[in-house]
PDB file of N, H, CA, C and O in Angstrom:
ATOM      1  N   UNK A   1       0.822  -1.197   0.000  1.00  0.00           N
ATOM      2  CA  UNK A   1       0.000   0.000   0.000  1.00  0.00           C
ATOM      3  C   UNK A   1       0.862   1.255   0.000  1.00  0.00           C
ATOM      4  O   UNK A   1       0.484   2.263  -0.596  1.00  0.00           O
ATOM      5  N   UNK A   2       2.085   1.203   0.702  1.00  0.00           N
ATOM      6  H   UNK A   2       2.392   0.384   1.186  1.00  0.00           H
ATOM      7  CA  UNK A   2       2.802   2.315   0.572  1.00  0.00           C
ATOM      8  C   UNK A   2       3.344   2.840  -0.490  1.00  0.00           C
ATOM      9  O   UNK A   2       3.497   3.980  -0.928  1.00  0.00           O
ATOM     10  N   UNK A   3       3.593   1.824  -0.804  1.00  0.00           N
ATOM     11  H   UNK A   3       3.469   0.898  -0.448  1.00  0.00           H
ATOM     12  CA  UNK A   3       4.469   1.898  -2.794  1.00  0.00           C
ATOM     13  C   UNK A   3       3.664   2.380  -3.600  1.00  0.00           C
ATOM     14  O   UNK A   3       4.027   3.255  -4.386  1.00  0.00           O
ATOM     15  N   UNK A   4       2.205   1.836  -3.570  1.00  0.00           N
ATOM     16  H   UNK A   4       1.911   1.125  -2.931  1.00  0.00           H
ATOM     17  CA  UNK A   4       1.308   2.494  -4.156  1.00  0.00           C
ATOM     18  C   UNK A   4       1.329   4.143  -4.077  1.00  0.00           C
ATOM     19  O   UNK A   4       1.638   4.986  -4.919  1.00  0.00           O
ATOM     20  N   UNK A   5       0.948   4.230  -2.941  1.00  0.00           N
ATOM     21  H   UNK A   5       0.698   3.545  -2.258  1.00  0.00           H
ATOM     22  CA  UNK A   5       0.646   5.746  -2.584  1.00  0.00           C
ATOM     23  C   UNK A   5       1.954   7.094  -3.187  1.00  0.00           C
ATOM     24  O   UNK A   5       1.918   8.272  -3.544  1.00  0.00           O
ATOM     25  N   UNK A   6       3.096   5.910  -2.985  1.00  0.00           N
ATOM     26  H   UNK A   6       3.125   4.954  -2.695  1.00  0.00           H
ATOM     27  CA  UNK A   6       4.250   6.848  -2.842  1.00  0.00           C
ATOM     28  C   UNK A   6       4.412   6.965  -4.569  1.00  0.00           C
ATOM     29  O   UNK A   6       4.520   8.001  -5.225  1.00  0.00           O
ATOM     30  N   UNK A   7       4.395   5.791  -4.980  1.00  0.00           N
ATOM     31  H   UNK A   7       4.308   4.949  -4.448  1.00  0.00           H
ATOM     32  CA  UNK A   7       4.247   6.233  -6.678  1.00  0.00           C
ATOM     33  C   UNK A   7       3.136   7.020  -7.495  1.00  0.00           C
ATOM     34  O   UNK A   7       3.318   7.737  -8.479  1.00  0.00           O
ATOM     35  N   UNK A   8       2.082   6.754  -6.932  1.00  0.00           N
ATOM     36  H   UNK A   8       1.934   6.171  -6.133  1.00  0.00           H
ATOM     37  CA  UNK A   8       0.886   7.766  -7.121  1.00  0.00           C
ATOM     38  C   UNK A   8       1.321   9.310  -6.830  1.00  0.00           C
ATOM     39  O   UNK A   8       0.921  10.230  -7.543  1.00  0.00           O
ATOM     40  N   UNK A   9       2.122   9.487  -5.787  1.00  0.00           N
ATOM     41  H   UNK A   9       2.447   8.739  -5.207  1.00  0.00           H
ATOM     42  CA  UNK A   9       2.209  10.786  -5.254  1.00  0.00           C
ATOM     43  C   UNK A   9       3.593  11.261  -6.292  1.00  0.00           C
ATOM     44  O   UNK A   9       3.757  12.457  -6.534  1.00  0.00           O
ATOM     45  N   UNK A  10       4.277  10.503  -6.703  1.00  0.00           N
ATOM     46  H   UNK A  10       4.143   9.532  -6.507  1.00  0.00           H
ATOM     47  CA  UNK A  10       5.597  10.765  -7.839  1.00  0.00           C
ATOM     48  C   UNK A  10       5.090  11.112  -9.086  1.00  0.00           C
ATOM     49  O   UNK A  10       5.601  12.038  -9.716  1.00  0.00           O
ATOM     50  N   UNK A  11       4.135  10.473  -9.524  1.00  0.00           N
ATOM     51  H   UNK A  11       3.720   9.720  -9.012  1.00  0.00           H
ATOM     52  CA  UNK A  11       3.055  10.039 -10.826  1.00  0.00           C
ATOM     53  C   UNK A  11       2.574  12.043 -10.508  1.00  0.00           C
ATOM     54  O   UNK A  11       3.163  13.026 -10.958  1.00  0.00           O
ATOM     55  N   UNK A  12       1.833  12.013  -9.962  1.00  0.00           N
ATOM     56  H   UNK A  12       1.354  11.215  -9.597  1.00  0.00           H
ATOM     57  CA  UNK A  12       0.948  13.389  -9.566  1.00  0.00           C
ATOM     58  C   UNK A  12       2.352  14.668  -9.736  1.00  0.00           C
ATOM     59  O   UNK A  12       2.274  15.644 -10.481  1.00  0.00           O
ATOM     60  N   UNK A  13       3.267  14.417  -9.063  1.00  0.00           N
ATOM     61  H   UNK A  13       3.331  13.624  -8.458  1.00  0.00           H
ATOM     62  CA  UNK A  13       4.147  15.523  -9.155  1.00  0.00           C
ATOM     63  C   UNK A  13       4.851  15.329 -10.328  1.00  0.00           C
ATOM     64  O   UNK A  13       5.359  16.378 -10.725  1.00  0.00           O
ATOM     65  N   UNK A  14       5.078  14.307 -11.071  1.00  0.00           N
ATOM     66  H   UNK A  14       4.665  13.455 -10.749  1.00  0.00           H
ATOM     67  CA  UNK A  14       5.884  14.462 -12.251  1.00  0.00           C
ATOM     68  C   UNK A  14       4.746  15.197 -13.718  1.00  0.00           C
ATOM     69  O   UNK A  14       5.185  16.006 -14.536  1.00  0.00           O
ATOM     70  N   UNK A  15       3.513  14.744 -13.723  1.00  0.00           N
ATOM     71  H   UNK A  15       3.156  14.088 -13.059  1.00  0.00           H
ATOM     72  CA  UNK A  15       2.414  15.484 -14.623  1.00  0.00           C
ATOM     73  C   UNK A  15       2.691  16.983 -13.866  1.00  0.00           C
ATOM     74  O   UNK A  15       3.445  17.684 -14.540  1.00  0.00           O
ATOM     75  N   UNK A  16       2.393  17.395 -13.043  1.00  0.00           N
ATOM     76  H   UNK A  16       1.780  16.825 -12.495  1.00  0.00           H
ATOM     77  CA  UNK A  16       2.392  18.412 -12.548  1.00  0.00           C
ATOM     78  C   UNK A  16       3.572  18.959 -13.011  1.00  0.00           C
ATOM     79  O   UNK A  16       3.325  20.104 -13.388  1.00  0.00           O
ATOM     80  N   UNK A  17       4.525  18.735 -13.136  1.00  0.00           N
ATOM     81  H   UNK A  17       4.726  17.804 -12.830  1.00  0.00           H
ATOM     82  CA  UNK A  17       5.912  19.501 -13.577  1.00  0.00           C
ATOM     83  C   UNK A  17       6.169  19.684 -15.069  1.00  0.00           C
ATOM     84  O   UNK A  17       6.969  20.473 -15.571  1.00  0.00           O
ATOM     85  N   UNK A  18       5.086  18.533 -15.912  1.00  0.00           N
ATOM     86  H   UNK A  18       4.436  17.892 -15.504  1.00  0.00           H
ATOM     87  CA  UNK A  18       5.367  18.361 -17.263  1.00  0.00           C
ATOM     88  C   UNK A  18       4.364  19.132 -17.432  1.00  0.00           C
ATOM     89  O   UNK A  18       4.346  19.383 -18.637  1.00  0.00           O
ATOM     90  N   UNK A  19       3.325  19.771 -16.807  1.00  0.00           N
ATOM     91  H   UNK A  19       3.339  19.566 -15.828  1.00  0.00           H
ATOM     92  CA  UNK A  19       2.383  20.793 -17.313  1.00  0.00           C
ATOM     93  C   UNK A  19       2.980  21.932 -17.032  1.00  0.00           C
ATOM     94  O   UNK A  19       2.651  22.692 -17.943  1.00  0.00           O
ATOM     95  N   UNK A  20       3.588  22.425 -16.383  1.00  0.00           N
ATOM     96  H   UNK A  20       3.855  21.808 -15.643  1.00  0.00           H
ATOM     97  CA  UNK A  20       4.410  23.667 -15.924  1.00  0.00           C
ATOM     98  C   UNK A  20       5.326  23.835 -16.897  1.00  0.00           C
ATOM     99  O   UNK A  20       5.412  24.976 -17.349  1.00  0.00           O
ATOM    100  N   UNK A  21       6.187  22.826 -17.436  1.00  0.00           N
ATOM    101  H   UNK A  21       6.117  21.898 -17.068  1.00  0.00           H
ATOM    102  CA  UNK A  21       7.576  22.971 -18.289  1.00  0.00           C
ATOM    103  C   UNK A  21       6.208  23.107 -19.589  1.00  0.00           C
ATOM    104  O   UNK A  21       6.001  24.312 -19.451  1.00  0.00           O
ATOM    105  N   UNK A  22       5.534  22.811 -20.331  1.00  0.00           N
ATOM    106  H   UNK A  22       5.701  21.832 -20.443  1.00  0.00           H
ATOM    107  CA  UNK A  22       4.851  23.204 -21.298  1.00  0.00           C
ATOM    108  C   UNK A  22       4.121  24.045 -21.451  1.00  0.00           C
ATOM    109  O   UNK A  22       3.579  24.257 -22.535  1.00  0.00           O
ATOM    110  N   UNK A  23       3.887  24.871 -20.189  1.00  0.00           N
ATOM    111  H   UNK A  23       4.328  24.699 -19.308  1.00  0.00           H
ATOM    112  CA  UNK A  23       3.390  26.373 -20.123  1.00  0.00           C
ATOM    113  C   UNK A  23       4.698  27.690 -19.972  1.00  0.00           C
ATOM    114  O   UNK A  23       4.720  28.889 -20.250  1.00  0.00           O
ATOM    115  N   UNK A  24       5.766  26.655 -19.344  1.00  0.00           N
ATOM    116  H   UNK A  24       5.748  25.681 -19.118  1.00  0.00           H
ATOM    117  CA  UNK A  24       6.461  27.747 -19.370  1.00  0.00           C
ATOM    118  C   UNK A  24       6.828  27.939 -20.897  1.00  0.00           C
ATOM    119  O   UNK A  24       6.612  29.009 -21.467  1.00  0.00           O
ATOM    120  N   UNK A  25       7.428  26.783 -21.566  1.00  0.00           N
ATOM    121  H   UNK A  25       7.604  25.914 -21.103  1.00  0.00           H
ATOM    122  CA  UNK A  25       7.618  27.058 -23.022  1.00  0.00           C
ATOM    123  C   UNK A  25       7.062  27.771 -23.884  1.00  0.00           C
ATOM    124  O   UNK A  25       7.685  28.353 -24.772  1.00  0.00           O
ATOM    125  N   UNK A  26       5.202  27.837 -23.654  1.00  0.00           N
ATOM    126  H   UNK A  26       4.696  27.365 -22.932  1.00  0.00           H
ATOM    127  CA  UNK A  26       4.588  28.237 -24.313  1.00  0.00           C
ATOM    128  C   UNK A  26       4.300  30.223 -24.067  1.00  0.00           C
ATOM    129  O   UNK A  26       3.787  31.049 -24.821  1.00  0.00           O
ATOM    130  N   UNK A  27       4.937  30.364 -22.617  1.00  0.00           N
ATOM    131  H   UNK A  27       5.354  29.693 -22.004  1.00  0.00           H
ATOM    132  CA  UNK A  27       4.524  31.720 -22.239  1.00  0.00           C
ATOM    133  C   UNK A  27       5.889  32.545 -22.359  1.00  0.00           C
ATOM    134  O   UNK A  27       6.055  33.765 -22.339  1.00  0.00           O
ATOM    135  N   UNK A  28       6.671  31.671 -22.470  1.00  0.00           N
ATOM    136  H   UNK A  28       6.536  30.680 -22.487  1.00  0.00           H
ATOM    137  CA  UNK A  28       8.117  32.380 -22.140  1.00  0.00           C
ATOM    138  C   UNK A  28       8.641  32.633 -20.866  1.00  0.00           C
ATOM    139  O   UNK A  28       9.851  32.846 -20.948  1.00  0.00           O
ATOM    140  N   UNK A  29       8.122  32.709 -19.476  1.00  0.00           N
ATOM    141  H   UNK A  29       7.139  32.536 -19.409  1.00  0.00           H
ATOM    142  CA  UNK A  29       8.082  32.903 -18.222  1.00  0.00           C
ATOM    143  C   UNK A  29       7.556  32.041 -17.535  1.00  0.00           C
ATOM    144  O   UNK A  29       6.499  31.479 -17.825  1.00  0.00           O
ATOM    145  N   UNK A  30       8.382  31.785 -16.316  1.00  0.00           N
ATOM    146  H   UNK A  30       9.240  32.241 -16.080  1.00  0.00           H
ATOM    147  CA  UNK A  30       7.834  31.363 -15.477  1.00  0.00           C
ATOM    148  C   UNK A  30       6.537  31.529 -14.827  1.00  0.00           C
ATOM    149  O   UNK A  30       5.804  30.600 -14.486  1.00  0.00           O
ATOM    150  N   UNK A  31       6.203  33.312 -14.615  1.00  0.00           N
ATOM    151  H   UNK A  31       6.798  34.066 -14.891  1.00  0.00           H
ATOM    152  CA  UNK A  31       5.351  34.045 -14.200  1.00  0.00           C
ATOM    153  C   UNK A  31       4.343  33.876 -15.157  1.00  0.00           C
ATOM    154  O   UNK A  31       3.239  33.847 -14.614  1.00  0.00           O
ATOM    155  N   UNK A  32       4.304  33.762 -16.274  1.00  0.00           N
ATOM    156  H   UNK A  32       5.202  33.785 -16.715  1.00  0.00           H
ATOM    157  CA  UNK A  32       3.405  33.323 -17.461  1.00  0.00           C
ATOM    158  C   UNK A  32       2.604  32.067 -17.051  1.00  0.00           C
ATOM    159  O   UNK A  32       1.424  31.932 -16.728  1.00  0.00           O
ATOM    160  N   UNK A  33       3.660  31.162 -17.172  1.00  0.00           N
ATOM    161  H   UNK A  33       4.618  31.272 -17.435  1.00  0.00           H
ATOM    162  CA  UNK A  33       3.180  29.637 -16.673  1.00  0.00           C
ATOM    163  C   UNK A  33       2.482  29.294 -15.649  1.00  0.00           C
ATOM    164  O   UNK A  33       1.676  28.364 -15.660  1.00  0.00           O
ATOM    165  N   UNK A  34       2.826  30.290 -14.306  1.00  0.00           N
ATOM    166  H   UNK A  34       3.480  31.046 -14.297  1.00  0.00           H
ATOM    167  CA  UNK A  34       2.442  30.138 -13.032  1.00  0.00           C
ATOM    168  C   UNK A  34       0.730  30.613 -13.411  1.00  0.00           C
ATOM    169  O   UNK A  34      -0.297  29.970 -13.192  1.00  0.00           O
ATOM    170  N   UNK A  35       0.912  32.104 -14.112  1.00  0.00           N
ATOM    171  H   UNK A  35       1.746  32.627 -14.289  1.00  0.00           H
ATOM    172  CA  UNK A  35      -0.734  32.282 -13.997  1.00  0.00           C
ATOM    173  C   UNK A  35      -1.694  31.076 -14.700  1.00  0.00           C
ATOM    174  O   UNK A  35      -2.738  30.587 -14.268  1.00  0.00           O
ATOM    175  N   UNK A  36      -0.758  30.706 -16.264  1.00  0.00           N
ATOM    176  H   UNK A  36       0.090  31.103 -16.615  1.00  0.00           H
ATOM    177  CA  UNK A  36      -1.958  29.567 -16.320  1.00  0.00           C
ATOM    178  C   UNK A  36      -2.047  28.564 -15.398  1.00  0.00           C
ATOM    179  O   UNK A  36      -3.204  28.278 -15.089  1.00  0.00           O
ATOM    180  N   UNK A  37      -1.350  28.064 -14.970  1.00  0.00           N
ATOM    181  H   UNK A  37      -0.410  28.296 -15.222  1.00  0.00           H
ATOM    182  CA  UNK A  37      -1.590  27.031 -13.822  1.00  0.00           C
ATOM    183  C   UNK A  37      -2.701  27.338 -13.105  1.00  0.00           C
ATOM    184  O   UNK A  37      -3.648  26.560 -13.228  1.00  0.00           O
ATOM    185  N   UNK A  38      -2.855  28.479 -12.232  1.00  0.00           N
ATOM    186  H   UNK A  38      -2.086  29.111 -12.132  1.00  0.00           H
ATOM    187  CA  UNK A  38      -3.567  29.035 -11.324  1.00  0.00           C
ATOM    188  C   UNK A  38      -4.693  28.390 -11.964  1.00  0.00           C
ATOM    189  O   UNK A  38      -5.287  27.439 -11.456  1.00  0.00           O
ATOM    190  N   UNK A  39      -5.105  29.120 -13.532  1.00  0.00           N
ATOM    191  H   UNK A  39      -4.622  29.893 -13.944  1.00  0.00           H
ATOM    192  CA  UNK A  39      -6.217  29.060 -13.974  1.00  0.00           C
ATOM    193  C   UNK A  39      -6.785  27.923 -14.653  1.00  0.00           C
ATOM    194  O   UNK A  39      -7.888  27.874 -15.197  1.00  0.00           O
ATOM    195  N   UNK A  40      -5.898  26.996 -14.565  1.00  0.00           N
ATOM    196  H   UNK A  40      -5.002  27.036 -14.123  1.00  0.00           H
ATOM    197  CA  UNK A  40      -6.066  25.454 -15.024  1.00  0.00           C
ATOM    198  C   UNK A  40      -6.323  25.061 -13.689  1.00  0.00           C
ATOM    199  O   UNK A  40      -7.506  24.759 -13.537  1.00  0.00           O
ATOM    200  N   UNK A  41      -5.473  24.935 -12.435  1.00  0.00           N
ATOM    201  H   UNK A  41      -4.511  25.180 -12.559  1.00  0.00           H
ATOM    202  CA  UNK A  41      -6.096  24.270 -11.509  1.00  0.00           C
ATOM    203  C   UNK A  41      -7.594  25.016 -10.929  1.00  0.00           C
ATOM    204  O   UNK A  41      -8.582  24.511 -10.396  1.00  0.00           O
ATOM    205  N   UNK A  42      -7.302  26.270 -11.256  1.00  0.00           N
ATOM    206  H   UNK A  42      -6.500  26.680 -11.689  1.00  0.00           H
ATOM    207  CA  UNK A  42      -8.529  26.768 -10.723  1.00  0.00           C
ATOM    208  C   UNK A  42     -10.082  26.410 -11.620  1.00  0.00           C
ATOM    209  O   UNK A  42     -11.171  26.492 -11.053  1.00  0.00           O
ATOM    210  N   UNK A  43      -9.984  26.147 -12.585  1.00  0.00           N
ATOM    211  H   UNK A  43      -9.100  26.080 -13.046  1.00  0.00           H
ATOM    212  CA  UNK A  43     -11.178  25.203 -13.654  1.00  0.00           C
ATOM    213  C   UNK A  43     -11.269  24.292 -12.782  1.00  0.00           C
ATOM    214  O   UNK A  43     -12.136  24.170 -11.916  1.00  0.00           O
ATOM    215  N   UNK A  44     -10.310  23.588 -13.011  1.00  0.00           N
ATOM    216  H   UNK A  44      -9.606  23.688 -13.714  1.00  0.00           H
ATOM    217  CA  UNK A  44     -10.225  21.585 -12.600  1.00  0.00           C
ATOM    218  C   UNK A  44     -11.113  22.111 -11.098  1.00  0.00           C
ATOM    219  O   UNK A  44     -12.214  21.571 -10.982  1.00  0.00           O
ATOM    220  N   UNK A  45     -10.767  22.984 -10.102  1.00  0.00           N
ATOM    221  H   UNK A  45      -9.873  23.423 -10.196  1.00  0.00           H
ATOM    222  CA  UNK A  45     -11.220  22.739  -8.557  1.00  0.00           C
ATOM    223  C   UNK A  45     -12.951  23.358  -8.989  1.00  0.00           C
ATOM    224  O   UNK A  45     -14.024  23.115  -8.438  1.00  0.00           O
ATOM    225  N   UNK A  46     -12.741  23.913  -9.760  1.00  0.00           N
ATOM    226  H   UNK A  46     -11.869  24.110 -10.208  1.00  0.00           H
ATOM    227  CA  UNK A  46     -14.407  24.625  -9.690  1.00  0.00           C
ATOM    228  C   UNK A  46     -15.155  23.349 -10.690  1.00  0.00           C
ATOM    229  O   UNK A  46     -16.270  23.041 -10.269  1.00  0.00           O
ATOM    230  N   UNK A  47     -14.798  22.744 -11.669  1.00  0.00           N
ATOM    231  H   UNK A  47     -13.893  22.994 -12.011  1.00  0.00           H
ATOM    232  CA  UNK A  47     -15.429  21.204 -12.035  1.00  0.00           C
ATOM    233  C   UNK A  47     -15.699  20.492 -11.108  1.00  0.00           C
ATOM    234  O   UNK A  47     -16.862  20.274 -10.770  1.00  0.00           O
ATOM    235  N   UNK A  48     -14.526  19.924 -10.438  1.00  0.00           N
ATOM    236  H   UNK A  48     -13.581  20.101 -10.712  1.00  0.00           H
ATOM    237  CA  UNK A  48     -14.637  18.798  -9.337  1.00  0.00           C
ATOM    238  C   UNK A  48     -15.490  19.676  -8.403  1.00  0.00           C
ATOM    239  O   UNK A  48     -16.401  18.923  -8.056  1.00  0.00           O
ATOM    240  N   UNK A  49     -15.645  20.674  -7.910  1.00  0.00           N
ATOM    241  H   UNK A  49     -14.905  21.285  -8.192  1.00  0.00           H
ATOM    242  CA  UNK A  49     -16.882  20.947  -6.719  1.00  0.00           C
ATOM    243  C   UNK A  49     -18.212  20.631  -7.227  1.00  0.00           C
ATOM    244  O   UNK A  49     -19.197  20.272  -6.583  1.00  0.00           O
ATOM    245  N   UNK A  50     -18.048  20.881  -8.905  1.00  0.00           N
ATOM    246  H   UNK A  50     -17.248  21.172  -9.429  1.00  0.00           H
ATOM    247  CA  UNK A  50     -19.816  21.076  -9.096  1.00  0.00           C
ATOM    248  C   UNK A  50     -20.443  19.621  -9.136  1.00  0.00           C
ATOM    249  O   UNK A  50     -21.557  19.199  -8.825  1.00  0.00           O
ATOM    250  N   UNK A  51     -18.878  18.790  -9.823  1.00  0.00           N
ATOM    251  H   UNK A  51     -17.973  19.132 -10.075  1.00  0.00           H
ATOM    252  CA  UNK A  51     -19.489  16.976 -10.098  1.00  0.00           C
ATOM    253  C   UNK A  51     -19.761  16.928  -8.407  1.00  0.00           C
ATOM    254  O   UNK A  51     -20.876  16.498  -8.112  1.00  0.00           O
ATOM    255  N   UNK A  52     -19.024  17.252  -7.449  1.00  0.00           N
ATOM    256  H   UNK A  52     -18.118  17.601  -7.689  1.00  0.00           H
ATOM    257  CA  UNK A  52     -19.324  16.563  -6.241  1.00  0.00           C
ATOM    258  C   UNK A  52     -21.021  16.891  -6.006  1.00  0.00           C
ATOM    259  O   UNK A  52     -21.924  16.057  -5.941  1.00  0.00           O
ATOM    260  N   UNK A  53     -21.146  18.660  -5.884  1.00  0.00           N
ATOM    261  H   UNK A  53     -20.413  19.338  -5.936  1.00  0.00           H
ATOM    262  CA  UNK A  53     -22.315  18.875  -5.665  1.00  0.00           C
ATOM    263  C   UNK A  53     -23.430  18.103  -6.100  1.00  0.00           C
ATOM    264  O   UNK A  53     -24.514  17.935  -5.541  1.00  0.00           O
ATOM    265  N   UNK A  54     -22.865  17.516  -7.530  1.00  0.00           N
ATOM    266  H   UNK A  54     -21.985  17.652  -7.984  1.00  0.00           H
ATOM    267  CA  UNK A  54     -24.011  16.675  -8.290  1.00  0.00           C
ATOM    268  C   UNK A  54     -24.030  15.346  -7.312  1.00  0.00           C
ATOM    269  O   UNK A  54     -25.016  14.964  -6.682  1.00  0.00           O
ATOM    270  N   UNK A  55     -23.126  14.915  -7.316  1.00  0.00           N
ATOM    271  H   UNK A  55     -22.325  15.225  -7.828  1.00  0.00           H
ATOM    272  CA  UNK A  55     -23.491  13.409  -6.288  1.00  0.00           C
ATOM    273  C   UNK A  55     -23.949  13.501  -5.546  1.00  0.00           C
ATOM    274  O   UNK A  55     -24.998  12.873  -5.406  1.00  0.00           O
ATOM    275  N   UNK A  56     -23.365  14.541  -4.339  1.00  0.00           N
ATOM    276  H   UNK A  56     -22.513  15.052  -4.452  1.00  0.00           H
ATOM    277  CA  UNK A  56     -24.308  14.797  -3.063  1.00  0.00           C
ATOM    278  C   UNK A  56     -26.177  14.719  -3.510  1.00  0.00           C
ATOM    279  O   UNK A  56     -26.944  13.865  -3.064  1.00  0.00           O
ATOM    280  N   UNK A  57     -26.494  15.640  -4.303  1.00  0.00           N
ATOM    281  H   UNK A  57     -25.870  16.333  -4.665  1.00  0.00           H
ATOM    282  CA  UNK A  57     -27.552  16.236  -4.347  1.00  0.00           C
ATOM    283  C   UNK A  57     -28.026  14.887  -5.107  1.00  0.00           C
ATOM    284  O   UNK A  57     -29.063  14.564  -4.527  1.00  0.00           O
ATOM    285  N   UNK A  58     -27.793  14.061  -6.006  1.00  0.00           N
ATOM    286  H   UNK A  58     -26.951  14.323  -6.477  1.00  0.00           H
ATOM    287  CA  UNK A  58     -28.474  12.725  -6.395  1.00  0.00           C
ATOM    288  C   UNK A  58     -28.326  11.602  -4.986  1.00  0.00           C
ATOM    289  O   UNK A  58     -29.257  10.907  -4.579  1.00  0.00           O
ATOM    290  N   UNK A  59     -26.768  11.639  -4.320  1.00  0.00           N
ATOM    291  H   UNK A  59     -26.012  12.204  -4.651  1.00  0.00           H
ATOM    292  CA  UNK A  59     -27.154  10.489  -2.999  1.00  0.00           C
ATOM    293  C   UNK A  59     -28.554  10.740  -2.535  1.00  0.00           C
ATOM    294  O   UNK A  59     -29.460   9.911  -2.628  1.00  0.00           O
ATOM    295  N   UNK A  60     -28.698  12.237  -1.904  1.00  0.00           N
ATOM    296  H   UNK A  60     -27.963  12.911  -1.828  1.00  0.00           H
ATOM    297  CA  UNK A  60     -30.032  12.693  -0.794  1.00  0.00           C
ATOM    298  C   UNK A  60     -30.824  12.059  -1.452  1.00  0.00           C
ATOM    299  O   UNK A  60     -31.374  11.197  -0.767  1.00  0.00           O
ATOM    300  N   UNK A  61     -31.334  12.094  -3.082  1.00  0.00           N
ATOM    301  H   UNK A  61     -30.887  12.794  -3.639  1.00  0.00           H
ATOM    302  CA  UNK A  61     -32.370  12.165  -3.554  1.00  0.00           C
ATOM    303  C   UNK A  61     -32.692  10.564  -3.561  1.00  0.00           C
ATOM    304  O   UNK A  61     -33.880  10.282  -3.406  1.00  0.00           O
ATOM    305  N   UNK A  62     -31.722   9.422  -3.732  1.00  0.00           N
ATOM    306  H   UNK A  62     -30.756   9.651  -3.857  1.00  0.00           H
ATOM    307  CA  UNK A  62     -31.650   8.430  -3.748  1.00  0.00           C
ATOM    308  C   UNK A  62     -32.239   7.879  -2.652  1.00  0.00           C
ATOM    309  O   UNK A  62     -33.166   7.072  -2.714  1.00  0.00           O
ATOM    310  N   UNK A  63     -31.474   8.497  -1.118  1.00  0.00           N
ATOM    311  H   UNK A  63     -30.720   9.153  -1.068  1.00  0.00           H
ATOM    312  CA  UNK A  63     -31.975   8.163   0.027  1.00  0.00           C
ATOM    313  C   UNK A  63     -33.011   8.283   0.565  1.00  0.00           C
ATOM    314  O   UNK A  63     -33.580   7.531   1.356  1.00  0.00           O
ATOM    315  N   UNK A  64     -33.375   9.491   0.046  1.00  0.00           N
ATOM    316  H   UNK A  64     -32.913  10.102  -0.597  1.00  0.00           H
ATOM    317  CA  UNK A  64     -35.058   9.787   0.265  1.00  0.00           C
ATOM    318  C   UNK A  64     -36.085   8.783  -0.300  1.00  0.00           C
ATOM    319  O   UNK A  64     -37.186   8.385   0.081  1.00  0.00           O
ATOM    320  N   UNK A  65     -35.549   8.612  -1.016  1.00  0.00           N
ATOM    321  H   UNK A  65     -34.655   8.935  -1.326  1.00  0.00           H
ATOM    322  CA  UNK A  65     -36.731   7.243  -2.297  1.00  0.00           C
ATOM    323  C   UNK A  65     -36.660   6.213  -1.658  1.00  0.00           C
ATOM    324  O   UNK A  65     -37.484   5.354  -1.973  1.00  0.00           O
ATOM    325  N   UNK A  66     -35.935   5.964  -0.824  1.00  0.00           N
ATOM    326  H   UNK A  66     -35.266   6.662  -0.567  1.00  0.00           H
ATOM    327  CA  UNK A  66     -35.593   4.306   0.120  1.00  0.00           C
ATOM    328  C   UNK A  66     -36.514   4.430   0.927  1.00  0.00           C
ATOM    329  O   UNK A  66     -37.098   3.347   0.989  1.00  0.00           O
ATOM    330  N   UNK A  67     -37.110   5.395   1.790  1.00  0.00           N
ATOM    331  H   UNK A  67     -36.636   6.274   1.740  1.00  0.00           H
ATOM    332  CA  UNK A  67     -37.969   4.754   2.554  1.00  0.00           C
ATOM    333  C   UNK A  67     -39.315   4.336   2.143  1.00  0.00           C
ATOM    334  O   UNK A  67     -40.286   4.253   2.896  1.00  0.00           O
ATOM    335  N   UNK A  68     -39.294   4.071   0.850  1.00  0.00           N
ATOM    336  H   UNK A  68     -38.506   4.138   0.238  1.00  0.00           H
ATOM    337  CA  UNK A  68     -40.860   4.125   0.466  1.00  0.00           C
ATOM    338  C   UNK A  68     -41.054   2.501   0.686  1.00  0.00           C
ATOM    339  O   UNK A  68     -42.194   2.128   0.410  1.00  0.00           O
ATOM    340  N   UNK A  69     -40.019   1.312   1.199  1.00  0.00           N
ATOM    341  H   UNK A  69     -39.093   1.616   1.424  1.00  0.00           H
ATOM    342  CA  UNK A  69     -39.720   0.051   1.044  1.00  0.00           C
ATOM    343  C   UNK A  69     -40.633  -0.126   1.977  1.00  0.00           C
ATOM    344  O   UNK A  69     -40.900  -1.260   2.372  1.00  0.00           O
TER     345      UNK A  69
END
């Protein structure tokens, strides 16, 4: 389980660095690169809240329908 985690967590930081080195290329700056990042992770975190919101809000609805048993 550890190996797992620890290569998962190598896996995560090495994409993470190969998206940075291809923004920096593409912006010329570091400071370039950094803002798209911001605004790439900042998409990705505002997606992943809304899919969550969606599950939450289908679990309740799911759970509610159970007591009709």
């Amino acid at each position: 389980m550890g190996k797992f985690l620890s290569g998962l967590i190598v896996l995560i930081a090495a994409i993470f660095l190969i998206i940075l080195l291809y923004f920096r290329i593409a912006e010329g700056s570091f400071e370039g690169a950094g803002e798209r990042m911001d605004q790439f992770l900042g998409a990705a975190a505002q997606e992943t809240g809304e899919a969550t919101r969606n599950i939450v809000s289908e679990a309740d609805e799911a759970l509610e329908g159970d007591d009709e048993y």
